[in-house]
Steps between C-alpha positions, in 0.01 A plus 500: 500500500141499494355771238292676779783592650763701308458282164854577406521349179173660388630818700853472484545886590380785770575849380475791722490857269562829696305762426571759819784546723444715791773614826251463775794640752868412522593149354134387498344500173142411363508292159198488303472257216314204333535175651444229214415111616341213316403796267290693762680852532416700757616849639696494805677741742873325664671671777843507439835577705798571318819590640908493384464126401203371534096519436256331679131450481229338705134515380167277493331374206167344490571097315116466415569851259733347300349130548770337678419218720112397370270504819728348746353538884832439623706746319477887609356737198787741636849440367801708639735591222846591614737591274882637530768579235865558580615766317824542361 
């Protein structure tokens, strides 16, 4: 993989630290936390939905931020992150 992209082996980790957890209302919930990539942390805010058995999360990140991607025309500097965890 090219090393202006995720440069794994330089990078070989992304590390997300929470640092507030909020109820917004019902099963919604707001975490706040430091996103870490390619050693750029910054602080982020991830809507999350958790229920009986699972969580799930949808939020955008900016790629230039963390430089992901170099200068690419082609590729968007929005990236949709969508996670879910079964819980059991």
């Amino acid at each position: 993989m090219k090393s202006d992209f995720f440069d794994a082996e330089s990078f070989p980790e992304i590390i997300f630290k929470s640092v507030i957890i909020e109820r917004s209302n019902g099963d919604d919930y707001k975490i706040t936390g430091n996103l870490t990539i390619k050693n750029t942390t910054k602080l982020v805010i991830i809507p999350v939905l958790i229920n009986d058995t699972t969580l799930n999360a949808s939020f955008t990140l900016n790629r230039k931020d963390y430089r992901v991607g170099g200068n690419s025309w082609i590729m968007s500097n929005k990236v949709k992150i969508e996670v879910r965890l079964v819980l059991h």
